[in-house]
Backbone bond lengths (Angstrom), bond angles and torsions (degrees), N, CA, C in turn:
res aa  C-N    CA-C-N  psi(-1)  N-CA   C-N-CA  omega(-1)  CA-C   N-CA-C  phi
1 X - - - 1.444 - - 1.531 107.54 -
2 X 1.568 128.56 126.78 0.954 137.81 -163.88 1.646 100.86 -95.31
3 X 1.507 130.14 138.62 1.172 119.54 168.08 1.201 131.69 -109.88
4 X 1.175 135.95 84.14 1.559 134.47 164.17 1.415 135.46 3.59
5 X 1.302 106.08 96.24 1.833 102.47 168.57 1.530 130.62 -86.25
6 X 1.180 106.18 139.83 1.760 100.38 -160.57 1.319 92.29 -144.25
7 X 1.585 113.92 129.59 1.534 112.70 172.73 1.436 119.14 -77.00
8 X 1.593 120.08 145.86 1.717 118.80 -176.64 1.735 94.80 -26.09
9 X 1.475 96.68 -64.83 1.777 98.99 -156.46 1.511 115.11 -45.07
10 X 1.459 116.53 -57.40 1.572 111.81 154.17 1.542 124.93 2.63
11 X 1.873 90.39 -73.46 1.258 83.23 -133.55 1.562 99.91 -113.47
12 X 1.304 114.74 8.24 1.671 112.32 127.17 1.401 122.45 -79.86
13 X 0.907 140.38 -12.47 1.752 121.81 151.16 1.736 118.09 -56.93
14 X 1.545 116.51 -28.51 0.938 102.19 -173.43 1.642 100.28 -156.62
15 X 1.351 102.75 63.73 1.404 133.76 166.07 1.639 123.81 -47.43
16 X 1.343 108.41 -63.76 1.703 121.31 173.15 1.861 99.69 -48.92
17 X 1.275 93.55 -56.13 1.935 84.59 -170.72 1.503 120.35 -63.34
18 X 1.207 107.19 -35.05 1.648 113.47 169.07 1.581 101.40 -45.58
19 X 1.670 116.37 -64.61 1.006 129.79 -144.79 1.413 91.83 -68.23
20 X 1.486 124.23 -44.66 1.937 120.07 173.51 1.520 119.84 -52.08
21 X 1.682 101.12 -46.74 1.805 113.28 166.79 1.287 121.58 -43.57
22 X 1.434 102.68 -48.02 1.939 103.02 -172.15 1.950 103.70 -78.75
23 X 1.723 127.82 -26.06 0.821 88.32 -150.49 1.607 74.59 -107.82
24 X 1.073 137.71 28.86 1.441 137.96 139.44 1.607 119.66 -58.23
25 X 0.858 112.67 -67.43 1.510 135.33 -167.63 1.389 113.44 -95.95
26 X 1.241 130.97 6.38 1.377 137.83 174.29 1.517 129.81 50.01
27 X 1.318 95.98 -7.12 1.748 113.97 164.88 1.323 131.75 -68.65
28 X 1.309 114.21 137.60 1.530 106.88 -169.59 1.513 105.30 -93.79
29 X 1.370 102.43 159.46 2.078 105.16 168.23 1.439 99.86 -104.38
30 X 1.053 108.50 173.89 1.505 119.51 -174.39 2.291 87.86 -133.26
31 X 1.220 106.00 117.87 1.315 105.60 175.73 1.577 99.55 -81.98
32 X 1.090 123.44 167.54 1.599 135.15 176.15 1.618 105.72 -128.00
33 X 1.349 108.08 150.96 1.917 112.49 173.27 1.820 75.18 -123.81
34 X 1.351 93.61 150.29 1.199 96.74 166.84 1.804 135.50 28.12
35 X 0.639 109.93 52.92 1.737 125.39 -148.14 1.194 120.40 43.77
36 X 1.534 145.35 -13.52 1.307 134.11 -174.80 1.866 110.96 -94.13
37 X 1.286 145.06 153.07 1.496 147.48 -144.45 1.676 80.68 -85.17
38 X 0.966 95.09 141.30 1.779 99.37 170.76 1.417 87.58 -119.70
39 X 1.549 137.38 -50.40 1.710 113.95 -161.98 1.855 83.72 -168.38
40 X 1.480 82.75 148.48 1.816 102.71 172.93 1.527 104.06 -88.71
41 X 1.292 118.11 158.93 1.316 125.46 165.14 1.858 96.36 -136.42
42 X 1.410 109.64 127.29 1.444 116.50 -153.75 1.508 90.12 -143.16
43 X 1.476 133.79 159.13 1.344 148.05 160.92 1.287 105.54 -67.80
44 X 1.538 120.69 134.92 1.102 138.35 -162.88 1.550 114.12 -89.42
45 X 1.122 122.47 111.29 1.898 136.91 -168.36 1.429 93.20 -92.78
46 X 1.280 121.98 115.77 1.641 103.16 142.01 1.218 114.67 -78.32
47 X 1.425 110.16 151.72 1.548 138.32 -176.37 1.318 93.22 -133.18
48 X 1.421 156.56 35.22 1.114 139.11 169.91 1.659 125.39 -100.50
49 X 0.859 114.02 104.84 1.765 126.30 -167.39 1.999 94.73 -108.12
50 X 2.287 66.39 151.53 1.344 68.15 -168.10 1.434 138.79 -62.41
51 X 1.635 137.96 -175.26 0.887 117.81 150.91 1.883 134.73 -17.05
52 X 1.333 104.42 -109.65 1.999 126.95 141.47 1.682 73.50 17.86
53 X 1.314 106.91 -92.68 1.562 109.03 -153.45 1.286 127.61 -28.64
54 X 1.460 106.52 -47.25 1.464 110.09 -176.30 1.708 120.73 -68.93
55 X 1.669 104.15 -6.69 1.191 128.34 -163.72 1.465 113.23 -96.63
56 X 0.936 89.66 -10.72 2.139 107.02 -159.94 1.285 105.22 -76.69
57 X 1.298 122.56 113.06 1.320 118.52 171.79 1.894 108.31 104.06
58 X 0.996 123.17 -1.10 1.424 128.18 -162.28 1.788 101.94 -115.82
59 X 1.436 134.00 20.00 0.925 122.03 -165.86 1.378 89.83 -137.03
60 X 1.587 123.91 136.64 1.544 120.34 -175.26 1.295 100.78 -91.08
61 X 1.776 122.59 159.41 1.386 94.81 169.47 1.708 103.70 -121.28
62 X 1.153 97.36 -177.77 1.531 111.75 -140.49 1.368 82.18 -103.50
63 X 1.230 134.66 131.90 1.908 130.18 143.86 1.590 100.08 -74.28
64 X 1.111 149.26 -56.59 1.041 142.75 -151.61 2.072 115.53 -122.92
65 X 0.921 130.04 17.84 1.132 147.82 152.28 1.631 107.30 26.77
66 X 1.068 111.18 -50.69 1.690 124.09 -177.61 1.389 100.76 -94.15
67 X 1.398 153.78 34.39 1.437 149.74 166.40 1.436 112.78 -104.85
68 X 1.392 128.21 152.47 1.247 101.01 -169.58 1.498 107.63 -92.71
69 X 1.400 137.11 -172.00 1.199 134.81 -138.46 1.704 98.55 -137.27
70 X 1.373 103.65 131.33 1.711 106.29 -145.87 1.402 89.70 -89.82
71 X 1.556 101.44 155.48 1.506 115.37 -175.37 1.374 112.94 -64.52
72 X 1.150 152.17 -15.08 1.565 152.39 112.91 1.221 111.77 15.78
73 X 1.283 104.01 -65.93 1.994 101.31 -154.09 1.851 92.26 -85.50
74 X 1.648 124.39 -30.39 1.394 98.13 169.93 1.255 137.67 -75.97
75 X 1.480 107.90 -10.89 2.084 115.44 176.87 1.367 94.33 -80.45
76 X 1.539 126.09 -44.36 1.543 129.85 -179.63 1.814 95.47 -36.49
77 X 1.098 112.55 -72.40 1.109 113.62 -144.24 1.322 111.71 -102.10
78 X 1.685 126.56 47.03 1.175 148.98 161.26 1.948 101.95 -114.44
C-alpha cells in the first residue's frame, strides 16, 4: 500500500475529498508541515475486544485454593 503525501495547505483546502478518497480506498495520506510528515490520516479499524478478552489467559490457577499461602509470596511482594 502506497502512502500519499499532501501538504497541510493542500489538504485543508480540500479536506472533505481526501476524507471520501481515504475512506474509499482504504489508504492512508501522510499530511506534511513544511515538507517533513507531521500526521497520517488513515480509515478507522476497530480493535476493540471485549472486556473477558483482555482478561483471558492472565489468571493462574490454583490446585488447592483453600491452603494457606506461604510466607514467600508476602516478602516477594513487598
Amino acid at each position: 500500500m502506497h502512502n500519499r503525501q499532501i501538504s497541510k495547505s493542500a489538504f485543508k483546502a480540500k479536506a472533505l475529498e481526501y476524507f471520501r478518497q481515504i475512506a474509499s480506498s482504504g489508504e492512508s495520506v501522510i499530511v506534511t508541515d513544511h515538507g517533513k510528515p507531521a500526521l497520517e490520516v488513515r480509515p478507522y479499524r476497530d480493535t476493540a475486544r471485549q472486556p473477558l478478552d483482555v482478561l483471558r489467559g492472565s489468571l493462574i490457577r490454583y490446585e488447592h485454593p483453600t491452603d494457606p499461602v506461604a510466607v514467600d509470596f508476602w516478602t516477594a511482594a513487598q
